[in-house]
C-alpha positions in Angstrom: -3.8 -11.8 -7.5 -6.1 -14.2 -7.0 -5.2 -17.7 -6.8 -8.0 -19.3 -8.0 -10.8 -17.7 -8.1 -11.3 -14.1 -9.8 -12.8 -11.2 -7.6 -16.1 -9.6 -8.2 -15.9 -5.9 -7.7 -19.1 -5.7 -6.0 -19.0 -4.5 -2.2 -19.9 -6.8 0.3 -19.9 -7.3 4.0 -19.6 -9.9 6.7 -22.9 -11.7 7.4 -25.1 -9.6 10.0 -23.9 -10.5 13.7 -26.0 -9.9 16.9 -27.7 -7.0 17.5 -26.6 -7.6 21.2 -23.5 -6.8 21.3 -22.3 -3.5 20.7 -19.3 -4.2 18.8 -21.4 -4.9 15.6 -22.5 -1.6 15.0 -22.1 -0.5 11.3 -24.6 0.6 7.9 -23.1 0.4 4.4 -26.2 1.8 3.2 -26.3 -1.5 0.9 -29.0 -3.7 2.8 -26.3 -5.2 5.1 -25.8 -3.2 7.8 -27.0 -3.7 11.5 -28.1 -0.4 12.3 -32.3 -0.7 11.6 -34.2 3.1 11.5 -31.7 6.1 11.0 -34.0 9.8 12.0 -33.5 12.9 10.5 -33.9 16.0 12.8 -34.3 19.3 11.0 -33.7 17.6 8.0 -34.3 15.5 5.3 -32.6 12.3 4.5 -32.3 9.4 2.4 -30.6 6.0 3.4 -30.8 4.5 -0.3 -29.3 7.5 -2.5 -27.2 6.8 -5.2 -23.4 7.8 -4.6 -22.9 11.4 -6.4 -19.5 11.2 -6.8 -18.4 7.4 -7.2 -14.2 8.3 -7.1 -11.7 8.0 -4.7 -12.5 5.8 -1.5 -16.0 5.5 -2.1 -17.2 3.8 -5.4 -20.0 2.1 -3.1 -23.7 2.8 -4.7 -25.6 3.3 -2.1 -25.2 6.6 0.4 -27.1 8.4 3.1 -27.8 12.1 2.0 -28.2 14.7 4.4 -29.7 17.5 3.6 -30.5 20.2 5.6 -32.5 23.3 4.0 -31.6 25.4 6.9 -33.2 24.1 9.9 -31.8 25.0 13.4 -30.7 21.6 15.2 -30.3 19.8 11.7 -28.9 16.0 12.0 -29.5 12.4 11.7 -29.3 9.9 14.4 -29.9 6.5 15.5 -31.2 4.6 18.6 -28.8 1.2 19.1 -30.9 -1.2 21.5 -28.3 -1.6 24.2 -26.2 0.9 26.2 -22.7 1.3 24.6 -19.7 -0.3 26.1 -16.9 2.6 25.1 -14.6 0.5 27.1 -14.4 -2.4 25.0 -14.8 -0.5 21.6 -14.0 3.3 21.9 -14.4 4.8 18.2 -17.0 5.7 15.4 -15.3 5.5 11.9 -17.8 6.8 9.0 -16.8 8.2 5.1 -18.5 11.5 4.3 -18.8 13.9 0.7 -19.7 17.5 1.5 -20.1 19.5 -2.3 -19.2 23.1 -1.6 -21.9 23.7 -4.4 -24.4 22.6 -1.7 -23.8 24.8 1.2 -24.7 28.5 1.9 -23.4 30.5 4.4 -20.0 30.5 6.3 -19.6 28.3 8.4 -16.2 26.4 9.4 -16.7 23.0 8.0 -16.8 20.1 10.2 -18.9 17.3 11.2 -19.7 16.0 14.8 -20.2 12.8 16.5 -22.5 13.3 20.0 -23.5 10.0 22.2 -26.3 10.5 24.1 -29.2 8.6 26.6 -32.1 8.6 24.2 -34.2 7.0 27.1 -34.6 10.6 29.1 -36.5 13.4 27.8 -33.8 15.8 27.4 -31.3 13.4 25.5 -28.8 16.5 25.2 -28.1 17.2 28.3 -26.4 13.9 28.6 -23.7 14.4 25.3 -20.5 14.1 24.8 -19.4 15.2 21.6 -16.3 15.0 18.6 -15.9 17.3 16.0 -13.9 17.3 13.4 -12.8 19.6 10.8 -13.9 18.0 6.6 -12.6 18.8 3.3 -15.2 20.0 0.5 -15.8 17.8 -2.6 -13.7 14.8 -1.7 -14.8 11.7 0.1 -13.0 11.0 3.4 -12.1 8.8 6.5 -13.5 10.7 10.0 -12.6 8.8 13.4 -14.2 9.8 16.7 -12.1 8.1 19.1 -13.6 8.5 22.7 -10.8 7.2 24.5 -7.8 9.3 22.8 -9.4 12.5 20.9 -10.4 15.8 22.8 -14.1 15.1 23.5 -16.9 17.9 25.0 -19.2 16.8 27.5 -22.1 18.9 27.7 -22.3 18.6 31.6 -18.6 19.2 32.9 -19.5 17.2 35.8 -19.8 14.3 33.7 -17.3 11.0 33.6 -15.1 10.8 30.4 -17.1 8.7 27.9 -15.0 5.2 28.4 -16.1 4.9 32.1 -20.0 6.0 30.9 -22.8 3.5 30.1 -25.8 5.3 29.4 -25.2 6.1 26.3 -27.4 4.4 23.6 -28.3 7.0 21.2 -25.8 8.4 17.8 -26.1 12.0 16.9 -24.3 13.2 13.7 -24.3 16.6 12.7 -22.8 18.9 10.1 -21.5 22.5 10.2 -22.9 22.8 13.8 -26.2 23.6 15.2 -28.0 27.1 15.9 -27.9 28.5 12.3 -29.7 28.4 9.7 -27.4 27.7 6.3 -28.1 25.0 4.1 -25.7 21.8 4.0 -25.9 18.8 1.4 -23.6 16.2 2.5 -23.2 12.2 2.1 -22.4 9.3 4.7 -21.0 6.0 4.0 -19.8 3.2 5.9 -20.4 3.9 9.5 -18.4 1.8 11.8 -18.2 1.1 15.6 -14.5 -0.3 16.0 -11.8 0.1 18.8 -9.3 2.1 17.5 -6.0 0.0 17.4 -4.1 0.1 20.6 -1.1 -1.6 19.7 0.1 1.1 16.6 4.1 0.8 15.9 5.4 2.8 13.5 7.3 1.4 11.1 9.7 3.8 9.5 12.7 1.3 9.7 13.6 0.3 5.8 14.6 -3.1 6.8 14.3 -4.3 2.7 14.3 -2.7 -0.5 15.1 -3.0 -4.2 15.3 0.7 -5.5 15.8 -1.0 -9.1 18.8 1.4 -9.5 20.9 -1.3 -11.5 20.2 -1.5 -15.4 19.7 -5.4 -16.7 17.9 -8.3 -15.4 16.2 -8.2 -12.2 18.8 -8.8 -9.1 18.8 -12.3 -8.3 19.3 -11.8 -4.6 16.7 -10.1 -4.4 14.1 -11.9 -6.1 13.2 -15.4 -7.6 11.3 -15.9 -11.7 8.3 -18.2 -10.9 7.9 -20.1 -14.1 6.9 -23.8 -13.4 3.5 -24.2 -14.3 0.8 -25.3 -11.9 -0.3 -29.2 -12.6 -2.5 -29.6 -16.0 -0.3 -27.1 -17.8 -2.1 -23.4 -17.3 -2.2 -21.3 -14.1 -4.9 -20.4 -11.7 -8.3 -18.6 -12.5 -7.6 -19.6 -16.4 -4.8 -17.3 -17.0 -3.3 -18.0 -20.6 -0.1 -16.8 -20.4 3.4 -17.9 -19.6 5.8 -16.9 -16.9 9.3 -16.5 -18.0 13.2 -15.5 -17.0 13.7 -13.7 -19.8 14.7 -9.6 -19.8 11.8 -9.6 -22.5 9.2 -10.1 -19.8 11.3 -8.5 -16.8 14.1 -6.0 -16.8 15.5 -2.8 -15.1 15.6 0.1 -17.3 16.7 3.5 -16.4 16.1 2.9 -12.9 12.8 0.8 -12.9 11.6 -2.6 -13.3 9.3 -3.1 -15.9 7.2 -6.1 -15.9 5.9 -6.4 -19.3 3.4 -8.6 -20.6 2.9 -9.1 -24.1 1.5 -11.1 -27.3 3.8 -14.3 -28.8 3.7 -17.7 -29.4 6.0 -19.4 -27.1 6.5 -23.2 -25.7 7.9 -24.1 -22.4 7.6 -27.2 -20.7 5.8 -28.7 -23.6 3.2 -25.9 -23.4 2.7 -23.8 -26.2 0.8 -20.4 -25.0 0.0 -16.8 -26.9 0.8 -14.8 -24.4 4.1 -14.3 -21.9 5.0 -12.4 -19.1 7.0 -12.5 -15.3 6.0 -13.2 -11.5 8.6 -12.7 -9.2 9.3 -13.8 -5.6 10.9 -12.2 -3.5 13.5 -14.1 -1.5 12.4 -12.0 1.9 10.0 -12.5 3.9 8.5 -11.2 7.3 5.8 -10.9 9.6 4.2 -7.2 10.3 5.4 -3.8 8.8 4.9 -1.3 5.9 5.2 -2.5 2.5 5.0 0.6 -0.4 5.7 0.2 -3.9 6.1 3.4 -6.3 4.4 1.8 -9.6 2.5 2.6 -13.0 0.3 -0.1 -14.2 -0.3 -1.0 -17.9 -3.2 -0.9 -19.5 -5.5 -3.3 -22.2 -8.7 -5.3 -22.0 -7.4 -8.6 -20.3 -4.1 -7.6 -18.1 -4.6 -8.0 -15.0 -1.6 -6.9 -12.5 -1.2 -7.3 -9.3 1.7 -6.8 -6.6 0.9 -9.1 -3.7 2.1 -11.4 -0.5 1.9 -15.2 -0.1 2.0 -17.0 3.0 5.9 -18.4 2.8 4.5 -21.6 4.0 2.2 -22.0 1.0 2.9 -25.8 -0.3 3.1 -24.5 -4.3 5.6 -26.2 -6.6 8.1 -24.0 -8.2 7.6 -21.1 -5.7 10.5 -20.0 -4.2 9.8 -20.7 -0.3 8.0 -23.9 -1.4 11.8 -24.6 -3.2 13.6 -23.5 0.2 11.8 -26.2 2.4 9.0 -24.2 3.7 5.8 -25.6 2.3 3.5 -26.8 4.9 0.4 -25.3 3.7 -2.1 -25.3 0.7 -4.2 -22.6 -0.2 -5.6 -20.4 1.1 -4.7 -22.0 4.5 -1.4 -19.9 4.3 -3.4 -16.6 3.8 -3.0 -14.5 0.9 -2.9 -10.1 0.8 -3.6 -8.9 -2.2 -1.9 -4.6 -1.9 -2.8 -3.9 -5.2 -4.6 -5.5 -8.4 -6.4 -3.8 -11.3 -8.1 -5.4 -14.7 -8.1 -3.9 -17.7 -11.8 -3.6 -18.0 -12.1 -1.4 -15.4 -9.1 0.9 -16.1 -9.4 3.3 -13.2 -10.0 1.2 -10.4 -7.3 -0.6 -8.0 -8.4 -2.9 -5.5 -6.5 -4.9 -2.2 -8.4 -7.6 -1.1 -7.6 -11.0 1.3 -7.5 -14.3 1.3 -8.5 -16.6 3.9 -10.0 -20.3 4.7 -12.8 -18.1 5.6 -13.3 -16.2 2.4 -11.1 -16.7 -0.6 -11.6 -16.4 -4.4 -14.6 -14.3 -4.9 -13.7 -13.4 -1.5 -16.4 -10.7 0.7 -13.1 -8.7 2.5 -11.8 -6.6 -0.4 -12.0 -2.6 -1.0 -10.6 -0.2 -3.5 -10.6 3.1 -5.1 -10.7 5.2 -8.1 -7.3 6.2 -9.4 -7.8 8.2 -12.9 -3.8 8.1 -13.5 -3.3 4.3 -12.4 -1.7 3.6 -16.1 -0.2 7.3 -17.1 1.5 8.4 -13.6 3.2 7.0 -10.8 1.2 6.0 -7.6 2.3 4.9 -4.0 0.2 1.6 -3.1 0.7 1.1 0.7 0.0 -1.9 2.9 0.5 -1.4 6.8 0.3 -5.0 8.7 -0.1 -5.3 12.6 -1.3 -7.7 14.8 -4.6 -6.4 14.8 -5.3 -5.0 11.4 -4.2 -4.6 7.6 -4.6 -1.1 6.2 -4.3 -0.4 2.6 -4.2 3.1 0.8 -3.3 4.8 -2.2 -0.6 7.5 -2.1 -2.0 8.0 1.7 -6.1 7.7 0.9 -7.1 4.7 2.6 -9.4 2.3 0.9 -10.0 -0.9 3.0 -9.4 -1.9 6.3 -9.2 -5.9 7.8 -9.8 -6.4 11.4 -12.0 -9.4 11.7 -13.5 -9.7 15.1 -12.7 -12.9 15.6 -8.8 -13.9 15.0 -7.9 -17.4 14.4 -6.5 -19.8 11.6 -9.9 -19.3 9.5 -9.8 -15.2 9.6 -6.6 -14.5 10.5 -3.3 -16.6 9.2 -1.6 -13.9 8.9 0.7 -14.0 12.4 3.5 -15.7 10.5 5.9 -14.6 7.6 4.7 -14.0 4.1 6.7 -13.0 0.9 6.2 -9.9 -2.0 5.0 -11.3 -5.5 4.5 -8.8 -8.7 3.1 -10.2 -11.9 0.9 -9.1 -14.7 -1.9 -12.5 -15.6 -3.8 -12.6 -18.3 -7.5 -13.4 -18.6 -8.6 -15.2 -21.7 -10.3 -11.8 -22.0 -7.6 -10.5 -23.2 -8.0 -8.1 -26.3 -7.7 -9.2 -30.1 -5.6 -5.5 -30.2 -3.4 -6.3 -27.5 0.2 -6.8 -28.1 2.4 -5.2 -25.0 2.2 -3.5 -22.0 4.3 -3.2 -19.0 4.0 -2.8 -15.2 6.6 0.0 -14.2 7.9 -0.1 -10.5 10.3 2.8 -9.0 10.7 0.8 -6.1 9.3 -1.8 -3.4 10.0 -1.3 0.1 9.6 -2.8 3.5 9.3 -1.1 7.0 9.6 -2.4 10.7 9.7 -0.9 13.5 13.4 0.7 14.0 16.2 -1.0 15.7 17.7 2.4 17.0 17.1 1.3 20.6 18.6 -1.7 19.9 19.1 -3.3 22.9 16.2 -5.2 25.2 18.4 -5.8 28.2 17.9 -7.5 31.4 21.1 -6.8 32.9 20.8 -2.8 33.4 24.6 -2.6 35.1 26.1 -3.2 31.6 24.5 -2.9 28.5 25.9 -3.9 25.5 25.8 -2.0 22.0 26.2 -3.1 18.5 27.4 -1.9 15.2 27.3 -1.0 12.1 23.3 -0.8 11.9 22.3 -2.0 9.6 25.0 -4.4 9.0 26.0 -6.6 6.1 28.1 -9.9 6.8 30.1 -8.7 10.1 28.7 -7.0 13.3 30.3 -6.2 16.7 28.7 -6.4 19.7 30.5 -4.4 22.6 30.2 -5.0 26.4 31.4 -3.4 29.5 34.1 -5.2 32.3 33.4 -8.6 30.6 36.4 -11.1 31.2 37.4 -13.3 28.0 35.1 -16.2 27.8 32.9 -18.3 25.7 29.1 -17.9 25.0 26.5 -19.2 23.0 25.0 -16.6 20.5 21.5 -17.4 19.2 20.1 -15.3 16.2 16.4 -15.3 15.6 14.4 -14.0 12.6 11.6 -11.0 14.0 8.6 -13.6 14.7 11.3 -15.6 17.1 12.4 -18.7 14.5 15.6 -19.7 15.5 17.7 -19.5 12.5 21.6 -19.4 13.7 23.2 -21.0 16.7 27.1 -20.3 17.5 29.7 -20.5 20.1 31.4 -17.2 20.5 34.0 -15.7 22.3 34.5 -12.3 24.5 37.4 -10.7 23.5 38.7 -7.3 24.7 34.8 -6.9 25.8 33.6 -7.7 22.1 31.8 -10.7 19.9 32.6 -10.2 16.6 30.5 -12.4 14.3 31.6 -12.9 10.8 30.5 -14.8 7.9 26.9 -13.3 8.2 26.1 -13.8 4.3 23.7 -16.4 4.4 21.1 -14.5 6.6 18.5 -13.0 4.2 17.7 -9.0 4.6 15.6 -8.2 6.7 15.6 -8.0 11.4 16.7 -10.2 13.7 17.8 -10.6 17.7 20.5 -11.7 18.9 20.3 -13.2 22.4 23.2 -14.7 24.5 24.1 -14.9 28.4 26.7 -13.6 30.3 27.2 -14.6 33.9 23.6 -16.0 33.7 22.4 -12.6 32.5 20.2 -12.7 29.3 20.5 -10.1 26.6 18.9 -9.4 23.5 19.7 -7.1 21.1 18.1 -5.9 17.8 19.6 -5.7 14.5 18.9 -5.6 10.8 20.4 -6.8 8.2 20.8 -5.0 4.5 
């Protein structure tokens, strides 16, 4: 949801960087790209062809098509100016479409990746080669990673491709070489990225509401934004009000249903056609897996969104703004936008971000076609890292950050942030309109699990802890520890000290009560014994 500014749904891309360095390899077929003169070997192509099948990942306009009408080394290619360096960047991402109505023959379906030396006569004998097996009549996400995948050098005497620097030429190929069968296929979106090296999995549910309780929305869980932004309306001219009321938010037969509809109603000497509900969620954390199960509603005009906030955004009547911790306007305090779909364009959902360096109509957003987004259930996922945020729809990725540069103006997203769901409305909004809700199954968060819990640096003794998760009262355990006295520190999962308390060692245990007042989510708890640190892991539900 954007907080000033509405989004265009045309594609965009960063501005063109230097052809001289390798890292800024990429064509969205679109005008933007950096890649100059694509060649077709044994085959036609076309660099400016209109997208066939605009659905799914891809609702770009512009496409390579690759047609081969049967010739025997059929491919397309490019010449980059410099050698590669596979050991800075080591993968090739692309999206291709391959209609079954436009092949012939039997071949096993798959497309290839080959680096070459296009300096030397015989390019070939230099290759090293990917290949990777494709579905039929659906777009898709290939990776060629040359540094983790099972790779084929052409001459076995050859290095592995990451200590190799000759390698200046792209080779792309479909259904293999040496036959004759026909192929029609479609490339989008070629990328030269390094595949993330720092990949946790998060399958820890460290916070969830399943909405399993009939009524108003759980209050410990989550926070009605209502106060109105200064002048009276909110952001991007949005005509509605936000309200507490189980008219505009309530849990029904196990779901929450946000639900936006037409009425004449005054708050804070406001009158306004139109209500509705944002909540806040009273958690908040830095990297993980967000999913929320939802339907959205439908009409000319809504325009829902389930989102994050930086928790340090300085907004009056937000929650964490209300808790003490706004220190930033924005969109200094970076803004991720999971999911958000208009009304006008019913079967598209878009995630898009936020930053100093691009906000409102902002140039870093992607989305995809979803022809049940207001009549089924879908799974909108965001997965945040250090390095990247990936977005998909019920496991179809759509849009990847991963600016190249990280720092307050691309990247503010190293500290916590905090789950909003709302439905706006545009003065768009259709004469017919009158209600329409925003069901959500559930909304969950996942960190990396606690289940070896303890980061030690005594190894003669290490402690363990339980229950996990816990509620108000753990129990840490220890081995031949005399009774004593120690100072327990608990720290939220980006290292803010939150709790400090003297404990003492009893029958070789701490046991810490009175834990209601930490918020869900993971901590560490880190104390000394005989001038030996520990620090254990633990999460809170």
């Amino acid at each position: 949801m954007k907080h000033f500014i509405i989004n265009t749904l045309l594609l965009a891309f960063l501005s063109i960087p230097s052809l001289a360095q390798t890292s800024t390899i990429y064509d969205d077929f679109e005008g933007s790209g950096t890649i100059t003169t694509w060649f077709g070997d044994d085959c036609t192509i076309d660099e400016k062809f209109n997208n066939p099948a605009k659905q799914g990942i891809n609702t770009s306009d512009k496409v390579l098509e690759y047609n081969d009408e049967g010739g025997q080394y059929a491919n397309v290619r490019f010449d980059w100016p410099s050698n590669l360096d596979l050991s800075d960047k080591n993968a090739f991402t692309l999206k291709i479409y391959v209609p079954s109505s436009g092949l012939s023959g039997s071949q096993n379906n798959k497309v290839s990746l080959k680096l070459q030396n296009g300096n030397i006569n015989e390019p070939w004998s230099t290759q090293s080669e990917i290949i990777k097996s494709i579905t039929l009549d659906k777009w898709q996400i290939v990776y060629f990673d040359f540094k983790n995948d099972n790779y084929i050098n052409l001459d076995g005497n050859s290095l592995s491709p990451t200590e190799r620097t000759d390698f200046n030429r792209v080779v792309i190929q479909i259904n293999g070489e040496n036959n004759t069968d026909k192929v029609l296929a479609y490339i989008d979106d070629l990328n030269f990225e390094l595949i993330e090296t720092n990949n946790p999995v998060y399958d820890y549910l460290v916070w969830s509401d399943e909405f399993d309780t009939n009524g108003p929305i759980n209050s410990t869980k989550w926070f009605h934004q209502t106060q109105l932004p200064q002048g009276g309306s909110w952001y991007n001219g949005e005509i509605q009000h936000y309200t507490n009321r189980t008219e505009n938010s309530i849990v029904e037969d196990n779901v929450l249903k946000i639900i936006a509809q037409k009425e004449t109603f005054t708050d804070q000497e406001h009158t306004k056609r139109y209500t509705s509900a944002r909540l806040n969620s009273k958690f908040s954390f830095k990297y993980g897996k967000v999913e929320a199960r939802a339907k959205l509603p439908s009409g000319i005009g809504t325009w829902p969104a389930i989102w994050m906030l930086g928790e340090n955004i300085n907004e009056d009547g937000g929650y964490w703004d209300t808790q003490g911790y706004g220190t930033k306007a924005w969109p200094a305090c970076g803004e991720i936008d999971i999911m958000e779909h208009w009304g006008d364009n019913q079967n598209f959902v878009q995630s898009a971000m936020h930053t100093p360096s691009s906000h409102g109509a902002t140039v870093n957003h992607g989305g995809q076609t979803i022809a049940t987004a207001s009549t089924d259930f879908h799974t909108y996922t965001l997965k945040w890292t250090s390095e990247k945020m990936v977005f998909s729809v019920d496991g179809s990725v759509h849009y990847t950050y991963n600016p190249a540069v990280k720092n307050p103006e691309t990247w503010p997203f190293d500290a916590r942030q905090y789950i909003l769901l709302n439905i706006a409305i545009q003065p768009s909004i259709s004469a017919s309109f009158t209600k329409s809700a925003m069901e959500i199954d559930y909304v969950r968060v996942y960190q990396e699990s606690p289940l070896s819990s303890v980061t030690s640096f005594n190894k003669r003794s290490e402690p363990s802890v339980y229950p996990v998760p816990f509620a108000n009262q753990l129990t840490i355990v220890l081995k031949n520890t005399t009774e004593k006295e120690t100072l327990l520190r608990i720290h939220s999962s980006d290292g803010r000290l939150v709790s400090t308390q003297n404990v003492v060692i009893r029958n070789n245990r701490i046991i810490q009560n009175d834990l209601d007042s930490l918020v869900e989510g993971l901590y560490y708890l880190k104390f000394e014994i005989d001038n030996q640190p520990y620090a254990i892991k633990v999460v809170k539900m």
